[in-house]
GUKOLZA-263639 format. One record per residue: x negated, y negated, z of N, C-alpha, C in turn. Coordinates in steps of 0.05 Angstrom, whole numbers, padded with zeros to 5 digits, always signed. Layout:
! GUKOLZA-263639
XYZXYZXYZ;...
! end
This chain:
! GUKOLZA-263639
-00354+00422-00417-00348+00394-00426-00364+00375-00410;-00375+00357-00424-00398+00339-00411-00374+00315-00401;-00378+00305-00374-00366+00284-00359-00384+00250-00375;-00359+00234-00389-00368+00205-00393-00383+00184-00375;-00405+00186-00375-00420+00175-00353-00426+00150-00369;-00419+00137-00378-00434+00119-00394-00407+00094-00388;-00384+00096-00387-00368+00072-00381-00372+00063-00346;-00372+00042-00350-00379+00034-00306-00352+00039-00297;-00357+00041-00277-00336+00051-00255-00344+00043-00228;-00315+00048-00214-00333+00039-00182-00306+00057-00172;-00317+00066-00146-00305+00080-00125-00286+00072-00100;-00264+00057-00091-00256+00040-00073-00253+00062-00051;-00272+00062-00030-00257+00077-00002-00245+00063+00017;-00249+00073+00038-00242+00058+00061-00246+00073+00086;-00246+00062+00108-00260+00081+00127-00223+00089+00147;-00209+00081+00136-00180+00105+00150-00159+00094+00124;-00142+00106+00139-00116+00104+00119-00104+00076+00125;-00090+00065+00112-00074+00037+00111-00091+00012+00119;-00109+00018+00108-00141+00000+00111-00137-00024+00091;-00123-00020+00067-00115-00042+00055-00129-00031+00024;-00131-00013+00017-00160+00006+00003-00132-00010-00025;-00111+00003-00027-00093-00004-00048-00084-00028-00060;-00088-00042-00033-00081-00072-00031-00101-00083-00053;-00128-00076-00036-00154-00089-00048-00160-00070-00079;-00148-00054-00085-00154-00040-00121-00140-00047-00139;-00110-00066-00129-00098-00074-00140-00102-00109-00152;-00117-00122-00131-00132-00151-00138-00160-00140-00152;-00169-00115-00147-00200-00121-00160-00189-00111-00193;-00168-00097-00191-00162-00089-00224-00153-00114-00241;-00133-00127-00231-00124-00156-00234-00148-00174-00246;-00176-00172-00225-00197-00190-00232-00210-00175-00262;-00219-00143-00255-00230-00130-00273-00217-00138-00299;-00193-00136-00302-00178-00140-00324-00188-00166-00347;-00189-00185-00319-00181-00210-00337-00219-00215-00345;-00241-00194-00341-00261-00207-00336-00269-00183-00369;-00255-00153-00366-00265-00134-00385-00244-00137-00409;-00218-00136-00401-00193-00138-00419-00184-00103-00414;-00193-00082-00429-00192-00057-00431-00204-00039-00408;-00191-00045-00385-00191-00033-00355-00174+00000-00349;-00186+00026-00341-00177+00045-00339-00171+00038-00305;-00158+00061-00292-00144+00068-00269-00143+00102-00261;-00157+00105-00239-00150+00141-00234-00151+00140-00203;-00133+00151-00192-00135+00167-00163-00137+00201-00165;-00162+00199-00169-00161+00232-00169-00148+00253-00157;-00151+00241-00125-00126+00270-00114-00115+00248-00093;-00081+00246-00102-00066+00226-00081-00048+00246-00063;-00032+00237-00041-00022+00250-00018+00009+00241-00021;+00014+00219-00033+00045+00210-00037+00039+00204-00054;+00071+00221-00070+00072+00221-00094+00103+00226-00101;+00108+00216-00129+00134+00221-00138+00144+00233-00157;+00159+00246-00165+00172+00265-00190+00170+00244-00213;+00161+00249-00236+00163+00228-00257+00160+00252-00281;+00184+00260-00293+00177+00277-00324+00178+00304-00317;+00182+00307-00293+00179+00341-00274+00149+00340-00268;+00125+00322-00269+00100+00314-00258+00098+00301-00224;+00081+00309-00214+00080+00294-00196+00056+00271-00190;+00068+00250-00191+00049+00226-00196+00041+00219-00165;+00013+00213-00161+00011+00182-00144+00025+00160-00138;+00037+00153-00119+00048+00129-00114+00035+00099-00128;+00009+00104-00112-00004+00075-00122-00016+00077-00156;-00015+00101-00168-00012+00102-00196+00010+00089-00211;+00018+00104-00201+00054+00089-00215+00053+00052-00210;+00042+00049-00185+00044+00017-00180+00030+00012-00200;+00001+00024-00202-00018+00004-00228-00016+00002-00258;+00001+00017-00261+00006+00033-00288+00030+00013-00297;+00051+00007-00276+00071-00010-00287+00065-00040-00281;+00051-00049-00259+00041-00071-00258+00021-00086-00282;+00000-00077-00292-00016-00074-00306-00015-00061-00331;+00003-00048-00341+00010-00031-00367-00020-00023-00387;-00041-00011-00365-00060+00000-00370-00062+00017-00398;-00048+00036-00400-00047+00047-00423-00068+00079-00427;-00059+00087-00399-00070+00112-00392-00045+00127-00385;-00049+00151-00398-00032+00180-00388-00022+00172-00359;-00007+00182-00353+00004+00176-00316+00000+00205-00301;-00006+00227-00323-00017+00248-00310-00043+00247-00316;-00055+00237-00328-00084+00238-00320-00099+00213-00296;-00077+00187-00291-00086+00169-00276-00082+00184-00244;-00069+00201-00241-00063+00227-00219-00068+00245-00222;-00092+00266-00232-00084+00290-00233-00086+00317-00219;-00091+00309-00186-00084+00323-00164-00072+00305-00151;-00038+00312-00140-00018+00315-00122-00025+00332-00096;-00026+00333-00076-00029+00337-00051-00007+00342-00042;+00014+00368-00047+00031+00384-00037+00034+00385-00008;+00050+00386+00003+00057+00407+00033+00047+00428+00035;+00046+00447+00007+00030+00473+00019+00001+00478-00002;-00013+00449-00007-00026+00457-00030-00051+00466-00014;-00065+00454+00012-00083+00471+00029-00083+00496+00036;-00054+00506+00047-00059+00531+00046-00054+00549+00029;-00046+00540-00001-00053+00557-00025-00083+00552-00036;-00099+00530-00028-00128+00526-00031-00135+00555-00017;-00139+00553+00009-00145+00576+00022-00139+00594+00020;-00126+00603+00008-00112+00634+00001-00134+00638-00023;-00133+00619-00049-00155+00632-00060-00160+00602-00076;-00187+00603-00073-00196+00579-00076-00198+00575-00108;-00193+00551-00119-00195+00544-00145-00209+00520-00149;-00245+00518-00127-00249+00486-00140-00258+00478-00163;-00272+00506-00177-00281+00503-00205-00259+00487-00221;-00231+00491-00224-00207+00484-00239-00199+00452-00222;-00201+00448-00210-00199+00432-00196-00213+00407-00207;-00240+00409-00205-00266+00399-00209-00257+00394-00247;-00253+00417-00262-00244+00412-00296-00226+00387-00302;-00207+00396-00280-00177+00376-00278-00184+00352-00276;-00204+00341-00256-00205+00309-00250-00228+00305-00278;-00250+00324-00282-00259+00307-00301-00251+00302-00324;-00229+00315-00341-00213+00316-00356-00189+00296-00358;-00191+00286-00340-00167+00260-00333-00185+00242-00324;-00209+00235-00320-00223+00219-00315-00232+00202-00352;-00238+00228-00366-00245+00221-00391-00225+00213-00400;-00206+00217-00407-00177+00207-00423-00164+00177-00407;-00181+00179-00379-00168+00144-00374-00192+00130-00383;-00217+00144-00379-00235+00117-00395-00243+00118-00423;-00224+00128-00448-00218+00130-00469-00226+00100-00481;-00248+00090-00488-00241+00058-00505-00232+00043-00476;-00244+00049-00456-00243+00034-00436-00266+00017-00424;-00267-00010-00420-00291-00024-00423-00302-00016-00381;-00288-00005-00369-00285-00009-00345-00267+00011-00326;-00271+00031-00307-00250+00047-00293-00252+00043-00263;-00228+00037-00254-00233+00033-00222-00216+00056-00208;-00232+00079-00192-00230+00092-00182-00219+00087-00155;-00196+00106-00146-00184+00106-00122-00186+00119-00105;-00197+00122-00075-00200+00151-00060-00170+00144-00046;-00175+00165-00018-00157+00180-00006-00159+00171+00021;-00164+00155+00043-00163+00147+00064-00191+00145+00068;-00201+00158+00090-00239+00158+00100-00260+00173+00072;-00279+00179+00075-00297+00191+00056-00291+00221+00070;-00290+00232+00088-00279+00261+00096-00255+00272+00077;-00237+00256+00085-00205+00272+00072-00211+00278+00052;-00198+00306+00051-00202+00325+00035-00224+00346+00027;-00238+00341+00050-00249+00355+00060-00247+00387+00060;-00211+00392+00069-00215+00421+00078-00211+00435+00045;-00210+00426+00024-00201+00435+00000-00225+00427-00020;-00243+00423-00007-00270+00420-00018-00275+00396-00035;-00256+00378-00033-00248+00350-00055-00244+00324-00037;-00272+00319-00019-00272+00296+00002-00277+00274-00020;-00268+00249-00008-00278+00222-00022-00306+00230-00027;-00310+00234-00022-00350+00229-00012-00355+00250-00045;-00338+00278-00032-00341+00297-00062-00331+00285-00082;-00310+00282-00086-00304+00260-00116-00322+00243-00122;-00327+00223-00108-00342+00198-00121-00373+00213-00134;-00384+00227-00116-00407+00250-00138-00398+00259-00159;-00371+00270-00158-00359+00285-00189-00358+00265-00209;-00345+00244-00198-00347+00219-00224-00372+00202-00218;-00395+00210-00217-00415+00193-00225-00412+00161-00212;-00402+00163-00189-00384+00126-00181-00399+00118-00160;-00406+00086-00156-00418+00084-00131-00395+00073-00123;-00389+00066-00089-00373+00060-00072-00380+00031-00068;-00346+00024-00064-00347-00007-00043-00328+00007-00024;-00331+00008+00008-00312+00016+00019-00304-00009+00034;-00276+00005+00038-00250-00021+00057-00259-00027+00079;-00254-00040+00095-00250-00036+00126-00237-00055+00143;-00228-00050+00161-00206-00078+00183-00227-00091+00194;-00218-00114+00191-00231-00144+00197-00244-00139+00225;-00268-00151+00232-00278-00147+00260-00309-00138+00254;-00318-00139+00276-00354-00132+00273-00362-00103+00285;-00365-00103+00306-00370-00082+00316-00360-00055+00305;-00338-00056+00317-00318-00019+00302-00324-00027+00269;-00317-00047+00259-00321-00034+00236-00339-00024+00218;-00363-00040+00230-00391-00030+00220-00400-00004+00231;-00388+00004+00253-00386+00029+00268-00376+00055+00242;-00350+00043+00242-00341+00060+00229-00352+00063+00194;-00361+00047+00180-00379+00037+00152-00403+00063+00154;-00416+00054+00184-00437+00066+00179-00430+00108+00177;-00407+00116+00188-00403+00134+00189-00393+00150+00173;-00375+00127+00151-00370+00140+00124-00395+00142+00097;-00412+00116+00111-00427+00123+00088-00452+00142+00087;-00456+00159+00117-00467+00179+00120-00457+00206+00104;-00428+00209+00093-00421+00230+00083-00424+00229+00058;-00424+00198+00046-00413+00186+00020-00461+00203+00009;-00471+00190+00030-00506+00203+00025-00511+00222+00026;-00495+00234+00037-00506+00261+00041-00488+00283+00017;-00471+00265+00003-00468+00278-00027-00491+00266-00050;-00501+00245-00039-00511+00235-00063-00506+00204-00075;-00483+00197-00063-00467+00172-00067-00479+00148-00061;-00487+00132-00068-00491+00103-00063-00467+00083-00045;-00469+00071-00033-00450+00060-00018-00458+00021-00031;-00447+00012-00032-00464-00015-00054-00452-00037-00036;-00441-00035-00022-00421-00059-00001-00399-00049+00012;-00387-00075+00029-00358-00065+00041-00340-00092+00040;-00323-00082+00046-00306-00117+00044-00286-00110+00067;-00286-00126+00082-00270-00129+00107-00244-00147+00102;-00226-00127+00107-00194-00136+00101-00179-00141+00133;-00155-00153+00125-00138-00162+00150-00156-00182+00171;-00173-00205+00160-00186-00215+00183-00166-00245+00194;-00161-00249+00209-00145-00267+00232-00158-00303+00212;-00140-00309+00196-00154-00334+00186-00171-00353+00206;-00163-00364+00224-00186-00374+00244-00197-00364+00260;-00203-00339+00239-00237-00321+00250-00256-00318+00232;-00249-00322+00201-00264-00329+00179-00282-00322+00183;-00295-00351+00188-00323-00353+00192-00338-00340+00196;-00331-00340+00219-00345-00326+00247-00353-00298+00233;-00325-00283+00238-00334-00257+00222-00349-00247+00201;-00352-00269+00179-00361-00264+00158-00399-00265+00160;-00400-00290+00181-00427-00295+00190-00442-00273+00199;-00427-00264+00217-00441-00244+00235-00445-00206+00223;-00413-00209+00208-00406-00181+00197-00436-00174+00180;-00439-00202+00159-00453-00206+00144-00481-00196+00153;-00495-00202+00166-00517-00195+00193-00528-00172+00200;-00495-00163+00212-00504-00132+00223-00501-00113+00198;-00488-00114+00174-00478-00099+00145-00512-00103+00140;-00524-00123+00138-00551-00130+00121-00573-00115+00138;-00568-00107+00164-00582-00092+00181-00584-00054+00172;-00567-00061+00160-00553-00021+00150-00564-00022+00126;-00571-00045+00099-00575-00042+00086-00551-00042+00071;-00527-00053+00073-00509-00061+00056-00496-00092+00058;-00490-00099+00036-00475-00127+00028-00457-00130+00039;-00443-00154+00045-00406-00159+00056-00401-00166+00020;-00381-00155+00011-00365-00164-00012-00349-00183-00011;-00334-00181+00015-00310-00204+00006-00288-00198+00041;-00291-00220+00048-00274-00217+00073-00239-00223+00070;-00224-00215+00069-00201-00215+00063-00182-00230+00086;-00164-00249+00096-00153-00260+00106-00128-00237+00118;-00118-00233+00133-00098-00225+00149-00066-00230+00128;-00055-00217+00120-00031-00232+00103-00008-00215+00121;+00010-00233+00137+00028-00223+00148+00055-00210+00122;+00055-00219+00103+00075-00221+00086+00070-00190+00075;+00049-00186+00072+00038-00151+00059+00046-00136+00084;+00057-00138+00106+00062-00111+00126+00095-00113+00130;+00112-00127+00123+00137-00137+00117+00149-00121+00099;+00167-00103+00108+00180-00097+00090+00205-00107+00081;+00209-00090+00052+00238-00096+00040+00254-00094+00054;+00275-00100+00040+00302-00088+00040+00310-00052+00031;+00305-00056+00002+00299-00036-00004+00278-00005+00016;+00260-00014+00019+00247-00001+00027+00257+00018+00055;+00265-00006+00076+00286+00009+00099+00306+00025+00085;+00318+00014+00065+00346+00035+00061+00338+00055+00060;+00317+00065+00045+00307+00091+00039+00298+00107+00059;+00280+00088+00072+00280+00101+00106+00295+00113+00124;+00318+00093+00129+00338+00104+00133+00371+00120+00124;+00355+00127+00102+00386+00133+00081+00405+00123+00088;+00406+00094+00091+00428+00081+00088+00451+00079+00066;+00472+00072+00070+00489+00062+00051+00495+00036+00048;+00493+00022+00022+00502-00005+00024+00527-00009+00015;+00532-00027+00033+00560-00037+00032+00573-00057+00008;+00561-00076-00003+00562-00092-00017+00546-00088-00037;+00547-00104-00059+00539-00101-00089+00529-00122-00100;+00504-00127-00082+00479-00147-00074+00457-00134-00087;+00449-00149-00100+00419-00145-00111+00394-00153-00099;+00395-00161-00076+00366-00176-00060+00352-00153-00050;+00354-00134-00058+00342-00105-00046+00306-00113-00036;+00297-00133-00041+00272-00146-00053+00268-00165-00024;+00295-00175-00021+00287-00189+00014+00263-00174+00023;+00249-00199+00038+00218-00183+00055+00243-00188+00092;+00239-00179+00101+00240-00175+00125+00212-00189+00148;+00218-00210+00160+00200-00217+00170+00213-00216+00205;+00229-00220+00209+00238-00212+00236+00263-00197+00245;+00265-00174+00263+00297-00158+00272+00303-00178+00294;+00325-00167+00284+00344-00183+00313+00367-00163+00321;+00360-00148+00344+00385-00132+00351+00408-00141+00356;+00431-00145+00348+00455-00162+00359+00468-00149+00378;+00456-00152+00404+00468-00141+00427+00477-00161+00444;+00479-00187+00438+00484-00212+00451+00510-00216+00444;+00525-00249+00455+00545-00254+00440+00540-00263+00419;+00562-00271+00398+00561-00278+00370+00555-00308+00374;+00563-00325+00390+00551-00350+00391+00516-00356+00392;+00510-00333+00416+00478-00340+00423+00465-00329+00395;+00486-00308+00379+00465-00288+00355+00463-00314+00337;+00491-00332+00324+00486-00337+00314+00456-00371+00311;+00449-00368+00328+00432-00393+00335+00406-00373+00336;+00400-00360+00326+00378-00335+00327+00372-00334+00300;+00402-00339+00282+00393-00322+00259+00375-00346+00237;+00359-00336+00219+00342-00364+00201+00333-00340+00187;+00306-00349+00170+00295-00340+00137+00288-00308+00153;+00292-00292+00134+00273-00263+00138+00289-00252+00156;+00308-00259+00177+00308-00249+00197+00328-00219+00176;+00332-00192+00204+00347-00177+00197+00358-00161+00216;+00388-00178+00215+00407-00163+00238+00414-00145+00247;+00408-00125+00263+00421-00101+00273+00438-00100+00283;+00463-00094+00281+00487-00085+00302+00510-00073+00299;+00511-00058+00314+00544-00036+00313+00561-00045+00289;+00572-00026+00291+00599-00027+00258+00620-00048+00266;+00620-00034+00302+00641-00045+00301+00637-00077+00312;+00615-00083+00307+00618-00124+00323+00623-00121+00301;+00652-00135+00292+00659-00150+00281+00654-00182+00280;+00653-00187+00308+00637-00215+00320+00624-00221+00307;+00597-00210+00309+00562-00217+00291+00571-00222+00265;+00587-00198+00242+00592-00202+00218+00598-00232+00214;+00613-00240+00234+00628-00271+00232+00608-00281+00233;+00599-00282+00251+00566-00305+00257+00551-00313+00239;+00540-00287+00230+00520-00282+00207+00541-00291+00184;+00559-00295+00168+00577-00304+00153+00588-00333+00159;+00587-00339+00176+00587-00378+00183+00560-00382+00181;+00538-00369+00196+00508-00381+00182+00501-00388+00158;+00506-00362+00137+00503-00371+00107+00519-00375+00092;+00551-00390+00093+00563-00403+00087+00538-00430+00090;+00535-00433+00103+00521-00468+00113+00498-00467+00097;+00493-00446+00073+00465-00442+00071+00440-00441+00081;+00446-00425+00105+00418-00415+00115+00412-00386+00098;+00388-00376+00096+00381-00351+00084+00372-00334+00105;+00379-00313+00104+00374-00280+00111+00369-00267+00104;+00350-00245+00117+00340-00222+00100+00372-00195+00093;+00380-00200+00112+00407-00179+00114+00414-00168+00139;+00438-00151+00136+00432-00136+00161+00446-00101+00161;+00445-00089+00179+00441-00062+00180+00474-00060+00200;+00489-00048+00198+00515-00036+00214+00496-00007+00224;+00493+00001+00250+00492+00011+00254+00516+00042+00274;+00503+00061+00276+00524+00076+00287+00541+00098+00276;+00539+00088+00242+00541+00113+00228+00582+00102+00229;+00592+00089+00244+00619+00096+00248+00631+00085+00223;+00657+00090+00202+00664+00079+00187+00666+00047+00197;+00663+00036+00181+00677+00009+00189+00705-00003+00193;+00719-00012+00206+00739-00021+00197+00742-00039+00178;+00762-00046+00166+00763-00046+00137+00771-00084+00142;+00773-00100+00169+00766-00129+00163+00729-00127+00169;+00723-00115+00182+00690-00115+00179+00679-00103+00150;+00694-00089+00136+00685-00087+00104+00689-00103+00082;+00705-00119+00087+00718-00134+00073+00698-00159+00081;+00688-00170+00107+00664-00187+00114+00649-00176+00102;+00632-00158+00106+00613-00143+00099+00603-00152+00061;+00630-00140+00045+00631-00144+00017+00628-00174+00014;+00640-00193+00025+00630-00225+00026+00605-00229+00024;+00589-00217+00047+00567-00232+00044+00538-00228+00027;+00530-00258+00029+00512-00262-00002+00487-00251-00001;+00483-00227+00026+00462-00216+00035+00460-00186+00043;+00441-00165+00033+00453-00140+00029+00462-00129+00060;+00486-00121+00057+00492-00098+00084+00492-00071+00087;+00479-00055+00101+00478-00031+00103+00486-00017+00127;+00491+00007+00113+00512+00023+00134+00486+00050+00149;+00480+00049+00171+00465+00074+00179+00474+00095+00197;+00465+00110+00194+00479+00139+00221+00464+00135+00249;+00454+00117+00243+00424+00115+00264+00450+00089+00284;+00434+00099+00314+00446+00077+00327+00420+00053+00327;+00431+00033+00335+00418+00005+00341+00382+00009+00344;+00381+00024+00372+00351+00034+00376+00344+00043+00354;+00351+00063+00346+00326+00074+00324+00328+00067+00301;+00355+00043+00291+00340+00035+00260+00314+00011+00273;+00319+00004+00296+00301-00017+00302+00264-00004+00302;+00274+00013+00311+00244+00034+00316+00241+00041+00284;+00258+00054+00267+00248+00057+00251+00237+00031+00232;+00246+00016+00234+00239-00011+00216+00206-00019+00233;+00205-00018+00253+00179-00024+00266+00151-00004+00260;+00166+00020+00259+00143+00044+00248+00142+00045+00216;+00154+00033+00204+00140+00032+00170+00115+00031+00163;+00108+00042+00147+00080+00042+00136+00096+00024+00108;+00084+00004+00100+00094-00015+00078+00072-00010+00061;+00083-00002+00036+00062-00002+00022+00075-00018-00010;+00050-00029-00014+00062-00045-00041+00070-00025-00065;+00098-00043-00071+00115-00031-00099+00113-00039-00121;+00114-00031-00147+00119-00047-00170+00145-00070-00169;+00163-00070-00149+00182-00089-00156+00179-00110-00137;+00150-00113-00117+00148-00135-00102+00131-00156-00107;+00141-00163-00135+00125-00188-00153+00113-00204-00130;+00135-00223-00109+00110-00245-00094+00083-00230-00076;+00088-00204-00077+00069-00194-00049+00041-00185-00074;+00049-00177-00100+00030-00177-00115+00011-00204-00122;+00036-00214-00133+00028-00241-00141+00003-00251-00115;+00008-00255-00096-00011-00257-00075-00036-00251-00069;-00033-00227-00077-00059-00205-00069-00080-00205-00090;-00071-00218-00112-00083-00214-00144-00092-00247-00138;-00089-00267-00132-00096-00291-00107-00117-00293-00095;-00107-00278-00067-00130-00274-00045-00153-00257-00061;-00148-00234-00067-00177-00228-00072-00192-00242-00101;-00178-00245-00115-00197-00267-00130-00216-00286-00118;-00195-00293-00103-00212-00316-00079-00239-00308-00063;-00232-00297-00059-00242-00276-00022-00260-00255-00035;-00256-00246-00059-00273-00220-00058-00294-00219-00082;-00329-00217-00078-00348-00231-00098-00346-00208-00117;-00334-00209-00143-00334-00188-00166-00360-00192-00176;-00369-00208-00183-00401-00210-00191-00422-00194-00175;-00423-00191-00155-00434-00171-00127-00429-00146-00137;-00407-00139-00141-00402-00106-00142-00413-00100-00172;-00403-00117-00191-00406-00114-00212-00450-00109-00219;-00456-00132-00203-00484-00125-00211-00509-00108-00198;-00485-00098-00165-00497-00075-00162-00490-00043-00179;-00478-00040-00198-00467-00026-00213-00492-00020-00233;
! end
């Protein structure tokens, strides 16, 4: 079967994981869209992934697919899943011929009557490596040249650019630019000046310098519960709260409540009943909260549930004591959802702004 080489495409890497690679495929599809109309979507081989139909999908598939209502198969916009034991069933006996069938076979069916396909890798140009299916190897399989990610800054990151795009050449790959994400807004300039400089020294373009967005590393509500298999207590719908600051309530309820304002999210024992009060005279007065967490696992007593059910902000119940829902909320990897309309809405924004589609497009 001959691979469709004839619709454009482009390759998004990035030189590590949580580089912003998803962030930024989700504003350039947004742009692509509104510029082709009939835009495809594929992550050839993703690492998180979810049950959908008894399939196992890509995460950030599923995001583009419902964000965007593309109109591609959802097993062909994924069609390698990255198992727990799928390496060492690679090595046991290798299948990359089938492998290699699989993506180009779901590569063709997403760019079906598609004016345009934006390709997703897997963290650096290495990964995947040990299973013979590195970024660097895909983007040769699909005929794709690269724009890779990278964190805001000059030095390391051109460091690191230059080292992915040694693998991305030495398949064959074109590397066409990079676009520097997470940069410190009053460093702009600066960075873009100079990035710009030493990139043009390597023989590649800056695409698009991306601004720092504190709001994209914030998580839900939602998102912690899951983390922590919490239980909620109340029958609150704000699952969608961003979380912009914890506050352990290990103080009194007077000092907590002069602490608490927008985003924040309260941690503390089942049993302060205190805090419940606090945080419940705060937004009586209409102040807003992100929520808060009972920690300790202990049932509640039943006037702290009965607060709890009151208030107009979700509460959750964890097994975890105080320390480690706090640790765990600080170690999240946040990654964008289909149900976090403002953090989309944003990103589909900034990179419009920030990132030159005409550049990539006419190195293509």
């Amino acid at each position: 079967m001959l691979l469709n080489t004839t619709t454009p495409r482009v390759y998004i890497a990035a030189t590590r994981q949580n580089d912003g690679k998803t962030t930024n495929s989700l504003g350039l599809l947004a742009a692509l869209q509104r510029r082709f109309g009939r835009v495809g979507y594929i992550k050839p081989v993703g690492q998180r992934f979810v049950e959908i139909d008894e399939e196992k999908i890509d995460e950030d598939s599923v995001l583009m697919d419902r964000v965007f209502r593309l109109n591609c198969p959802l097993v062909d916009m994924s069609p390698i899943a990255v198992e727990p034991d799928f390496t060492r069933r690679y090595l046991q006996s290798s299948n990359l011929e089938g492998l290699i069938k699989k993506i180009h076979k779901a590569f063709d069916r997403v760019a079906w009557e598609k004016d345009f396909v934006l390709c997703e890798g897997t963290g650096h140009a290495g990964v995947g490596s040990v299973f013979d299916l590195s970024n660097a190897a895909v983007a040769r399989l699909l005929f794709a040249k690269v724009v890779i990610v990278t964190r805001g800054g000059i030095g390391l990151p051109i460091d690191e650019v230059a080292l992915n795009r040694a693998l991305f050449e030495r398949e064959g790959v074109e590397v066409i630019g990079v676009i520097l994400n997470k940069v410190l807004p009053d460093k702009m300039e600066y960075i873009a000046e100079f990035a710009e400089k030493g990139l043009r020294r390597k023989g590649l373009k800056l695409l698009g310098v991306i601004p720092h967005l504190p709001l994209l590393s914030s998580p839900t509500l939602d998102l912690i519960r899951e983390a922590l298999k919490a239980r909620i207590l109340n029958e609150n719908q704000q699952g969608n709260n961003i979380v912009q600051k914890v506050m352990i309530g290990a103080m009194g309820a007077r000092r907590a409540a002069k602490l608490l304002g927008p985003g924040v999210l309260l941690i503390t024992p089942a049993d302060r009943e205190d805090m419940l009060k606090a945080a419940s005279e705060y937004l009586s007065g209409g102040g807003p909260m992100a929520g808060v967490i009972l920690s300790d696992g202990s049932a509640p007593m039943p006037s702290v549930l009965r607060l709890a059910k009151q208030l107009p902000c979700p509460v959750l119940l964890s097994e975890d004591d105080s320390y480690e829902v706090a640790s765990t909320v600080h170690d999240l990897i946040v990654k964008l959802r289909p149900g976090d309309t403002e953090k989309i809405r944003l990103v589909q924004e900034v990179i419009a702004e920030h990132v030159k589609l005409d550049k990539i497009l006419d190195a293509l």
